[in-house]
N, C-alpha and C positions, 0 to 999 in steps of 0.2 A: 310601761313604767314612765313613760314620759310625761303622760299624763299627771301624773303622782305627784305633789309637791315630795322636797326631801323626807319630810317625817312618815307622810302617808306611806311612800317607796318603800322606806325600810321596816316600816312596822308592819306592811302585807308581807313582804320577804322573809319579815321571822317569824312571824305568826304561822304561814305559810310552810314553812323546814320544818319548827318544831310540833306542828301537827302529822309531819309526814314521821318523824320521827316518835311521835310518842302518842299519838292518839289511836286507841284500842288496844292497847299495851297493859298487861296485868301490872299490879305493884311490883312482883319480882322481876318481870321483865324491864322493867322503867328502871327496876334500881339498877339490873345486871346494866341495859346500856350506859345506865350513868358510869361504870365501874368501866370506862373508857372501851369497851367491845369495838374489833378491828372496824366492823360492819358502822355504827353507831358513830367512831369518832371519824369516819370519812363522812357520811352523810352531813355531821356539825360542822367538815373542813370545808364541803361544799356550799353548808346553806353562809357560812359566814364570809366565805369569797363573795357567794352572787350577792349578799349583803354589802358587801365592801365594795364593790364594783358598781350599783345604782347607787348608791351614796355617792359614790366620787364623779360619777356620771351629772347626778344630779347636784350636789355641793354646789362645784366647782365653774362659774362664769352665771351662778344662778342669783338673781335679787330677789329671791323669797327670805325673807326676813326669818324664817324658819333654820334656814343654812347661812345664812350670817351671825345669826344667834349660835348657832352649833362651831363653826369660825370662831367667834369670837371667844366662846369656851373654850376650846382646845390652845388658843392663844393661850389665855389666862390659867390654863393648866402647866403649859409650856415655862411662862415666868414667875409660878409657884414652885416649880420644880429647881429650875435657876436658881432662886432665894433660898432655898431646902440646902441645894450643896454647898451653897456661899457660907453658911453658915454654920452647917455641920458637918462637912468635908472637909478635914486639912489638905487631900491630896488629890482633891476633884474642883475646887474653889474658880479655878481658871476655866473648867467645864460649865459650872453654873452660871458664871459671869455670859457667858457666851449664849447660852442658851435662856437668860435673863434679858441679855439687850437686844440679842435678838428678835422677841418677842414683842420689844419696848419699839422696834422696827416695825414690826408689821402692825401694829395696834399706831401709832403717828402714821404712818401712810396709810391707814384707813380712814382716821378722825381726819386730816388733811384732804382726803379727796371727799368726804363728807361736808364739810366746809364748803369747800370751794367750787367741787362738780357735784352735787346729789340726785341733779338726776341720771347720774352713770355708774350711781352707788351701785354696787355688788360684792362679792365673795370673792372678786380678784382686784379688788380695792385692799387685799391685805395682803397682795404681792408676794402669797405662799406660795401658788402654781405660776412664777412666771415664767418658765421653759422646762423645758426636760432635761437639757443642759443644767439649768439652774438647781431643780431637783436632787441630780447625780450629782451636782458638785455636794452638796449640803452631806448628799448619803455619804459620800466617799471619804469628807472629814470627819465626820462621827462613828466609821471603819478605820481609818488611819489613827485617830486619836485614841480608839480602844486597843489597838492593835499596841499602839508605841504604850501606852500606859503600862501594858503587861509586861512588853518584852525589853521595851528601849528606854527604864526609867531615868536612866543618868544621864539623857538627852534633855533631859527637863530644866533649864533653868529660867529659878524664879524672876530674874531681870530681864531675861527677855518672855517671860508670862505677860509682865506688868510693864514694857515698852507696848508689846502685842493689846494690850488693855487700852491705853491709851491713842492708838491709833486706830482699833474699833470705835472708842466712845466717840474722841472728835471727829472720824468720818460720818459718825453717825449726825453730828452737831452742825456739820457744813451742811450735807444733806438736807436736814430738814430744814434748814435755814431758805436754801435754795428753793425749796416746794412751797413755802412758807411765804416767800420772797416775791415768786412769782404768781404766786396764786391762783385762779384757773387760766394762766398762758401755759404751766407747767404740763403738759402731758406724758401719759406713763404708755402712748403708742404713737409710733410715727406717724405725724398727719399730712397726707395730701393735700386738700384742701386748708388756706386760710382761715382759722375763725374768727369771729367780728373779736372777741376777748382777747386775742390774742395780740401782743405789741412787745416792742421789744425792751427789756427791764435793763435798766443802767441803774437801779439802785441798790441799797442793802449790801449783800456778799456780792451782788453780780459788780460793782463797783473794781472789787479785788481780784476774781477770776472768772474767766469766761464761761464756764462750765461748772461750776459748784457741784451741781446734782450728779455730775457722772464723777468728778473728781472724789466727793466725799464719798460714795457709792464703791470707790477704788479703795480709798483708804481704810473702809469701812470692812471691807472682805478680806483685803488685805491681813490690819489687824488680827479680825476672826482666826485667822490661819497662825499668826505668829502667838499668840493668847495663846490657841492650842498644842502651839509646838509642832505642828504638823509639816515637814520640810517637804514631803511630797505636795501635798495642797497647797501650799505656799507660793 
């Protein structure tokens, strides 16, 4: 499979399950598996994990323009969704906000490191997968925030929704300022080596604080948590 680019990958994996599943099958037969049979919907659990699994194999650290394409959709799905409850959600609004700028995050540190590094463009140019740590934290507030919505609604208030809002947005403002600012001295991996671009920036936000990009990065996560009301993740 590694040979595969992303789209080749997962279009032999499904082509692949769904012939093993359905091909020389009568029409009753095809319909009964459709009708979820214990047999039929493990064999679907399976082909759709090993599906799921060279996908993220392959996505993930890959510059095939195939899976940046596929990235950048799932973005763009992300802060349509966002927009969706902003607007049609009286009591999810702080959800979509979150799940809106968040997206507005990873889509600006991609066109930023496009800018300025292209030739180190890739699929972790949109700082989805930056740890596993980073991952669980994400999973664990979108558990905490389901959990308290249900059971802890009178933990909710809207003044600290909309303190929590504002110190996502302007973490997020320092932030980019900072990558923006620095332009490619800014790296998103610790470097051993000096590189020639690299020099030390006194201007712009760096003027104000030493660290902008980890600073707003703080306040930025921060917020997120307070936005959601999540007192565990916070």
């Amino acid at each position: 499979a590694g040979e595969f680019t992303v789209g080749e990958a997962f279009y032999r994996t499904t082509q692949l399950r769904l012939h093993t599943v359905c091909c020389g099958a009568t029409d009753s037969q095809r319909e009964h598996s459709l009708n979820f049979h214990p047999r039929a919907t493990s064999t679907m659990a399976k082909s759709l994990w090993s599906g799921l699994t060279i996908f993220g194999h392959q996505i993930f650290g890959s510059k095939d323009p195939v899976a940046i394409a596929l990235l950048g959709c799932l973005v763009g799905v992300i802060f349509a969704s966002g927009c969706a409850l902003i607007g049609w959600s009286a009591n999810h609004w702080n959800f979509g906000l979150y799940l809106a700028t968040l997206a507005v995050y990873f889509l600006a540190e991609f066109l930023i490191s496009a800018q300025y590094e292209p030739q180190d463009l890739s699929t972790d140019s949109f700082l989805i997968n930056h740890s596993n740590a980073y991952t669980l934290a994400h999973i664990s507030a979108i558990v905490e925030y389901t959990l308290s919505s249900y059971f802890f609604t009178l933990l909710r208030f809207r003044f600290i929704m909309w303190l929590g809002a504002l110190l996502m947005l302007g973490g997020l403002c320092v932030r980019l300022a900072a990558r923006i600012t620095a332009g490619s001295a800014f790296t998103l991996q610790i470097a051993d080596v000096k590189r020639d671009s690299h020099r030390m920036i006194q201007t712009g936000i760096y003027q104000y604080m030493r660290h902008p990009g980890y600073a707003g990065w703080f306040y930025f996560v921060i917020g997120s948590q307070v936005l959601l009301c999540n007192l565990v993740s916070a």
